[in-house]
C-alpha positions as a printed NumPy array, in Angstrom:
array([[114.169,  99.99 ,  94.835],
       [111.781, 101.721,  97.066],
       [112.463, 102.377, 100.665],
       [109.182, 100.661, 101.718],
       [111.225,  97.421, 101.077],
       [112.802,  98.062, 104.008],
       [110.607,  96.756, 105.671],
       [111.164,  93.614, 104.603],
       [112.882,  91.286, 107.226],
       [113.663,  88.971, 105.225],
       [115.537,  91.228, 102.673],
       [117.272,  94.25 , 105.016],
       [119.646,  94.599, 108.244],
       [119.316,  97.468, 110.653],
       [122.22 ,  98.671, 112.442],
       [125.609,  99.97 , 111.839],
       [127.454,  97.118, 112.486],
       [125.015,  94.072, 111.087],
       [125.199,  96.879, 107.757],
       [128.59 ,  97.141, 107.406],
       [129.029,  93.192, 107.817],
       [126.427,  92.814, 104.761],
       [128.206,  95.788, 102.202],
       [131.43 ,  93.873, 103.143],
       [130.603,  90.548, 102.37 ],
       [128.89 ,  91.531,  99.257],
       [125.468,  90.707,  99.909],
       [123.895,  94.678, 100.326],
       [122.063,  96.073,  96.764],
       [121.704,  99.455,  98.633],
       [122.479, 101.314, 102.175],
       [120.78 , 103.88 , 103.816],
       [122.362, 105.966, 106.384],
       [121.075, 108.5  , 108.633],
       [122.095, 112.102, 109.013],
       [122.086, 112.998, 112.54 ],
       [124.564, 109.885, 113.412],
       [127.974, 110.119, 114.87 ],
       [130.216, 110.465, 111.491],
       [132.547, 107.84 , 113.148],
       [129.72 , 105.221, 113.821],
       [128.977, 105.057, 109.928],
       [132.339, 106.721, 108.392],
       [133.404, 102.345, 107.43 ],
       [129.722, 101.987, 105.681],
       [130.208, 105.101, 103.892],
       [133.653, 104.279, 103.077],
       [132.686, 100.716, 101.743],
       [129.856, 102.136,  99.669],
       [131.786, 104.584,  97.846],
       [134.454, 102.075,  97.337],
       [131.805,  99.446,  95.91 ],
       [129.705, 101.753,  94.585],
       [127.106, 100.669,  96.127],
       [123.682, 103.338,  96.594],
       [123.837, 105.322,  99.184],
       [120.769, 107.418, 100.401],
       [120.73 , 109.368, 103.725],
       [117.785, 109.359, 105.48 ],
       [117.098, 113.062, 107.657],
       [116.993, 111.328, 111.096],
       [117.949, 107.982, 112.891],
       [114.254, 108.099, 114.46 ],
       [112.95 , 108.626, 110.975],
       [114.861, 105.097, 109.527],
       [114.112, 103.525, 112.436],
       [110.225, 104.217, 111.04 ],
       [111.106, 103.336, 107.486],
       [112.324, 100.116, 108.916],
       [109.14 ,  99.533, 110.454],
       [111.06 ,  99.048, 114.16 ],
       [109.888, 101.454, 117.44 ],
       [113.449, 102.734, 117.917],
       [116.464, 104.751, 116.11 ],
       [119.137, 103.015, 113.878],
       [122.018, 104.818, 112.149],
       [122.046, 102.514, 108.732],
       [120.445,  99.999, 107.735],
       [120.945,  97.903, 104.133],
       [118.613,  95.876, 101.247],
       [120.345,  92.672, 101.016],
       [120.126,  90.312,  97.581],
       [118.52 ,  87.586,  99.912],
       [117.798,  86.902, 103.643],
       [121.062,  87.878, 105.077],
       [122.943,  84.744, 107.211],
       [122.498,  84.945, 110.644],
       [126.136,  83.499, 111.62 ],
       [124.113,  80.995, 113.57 ]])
């Protein structure tokens, strides 16, 4: 799946900790993670991706998948999700 569909909102999280809740609950088709982040802030997303075997594509900079996500600031990961991910609301 391209990265433009991360764009999406309806079909992607951004964040560490909104990605790692989607790979662990089954719901992410594919995670991308940014180089320049803190190894421990994404270490569980990696982790749960290998385990799952889930895709895994690093991205060069957090400011650049911030862009890809189509938001104005960094982000360290950010997932695809099969459908629009719950909101716990």
């Amino acid at each position: 799946m391209p990265a433009e569909a991360l764009r999406n909102l309806k079909r992607r999280v951004v964040g560490a900790k909104e990605t790692l809740k989607q790979v662990t609950a089954g719901r992410a088709m594919e995670v991308y993670v940014a180089r320049n982040t803190d190894s421990k802030v994404v270490a569980a997303i990696i982790a749960e991706c290998e385990q799952r075997h889930l895709p895994l594509y690093y991205v060069e900079t957090m400011q650049a998948l911030g862009e890809m996500c189509g938001i104005e600031v960094s982000a360290a990961a950010a997932a695809l999700t099969q459908s629009e991910p719950d909101s716990g609301h």
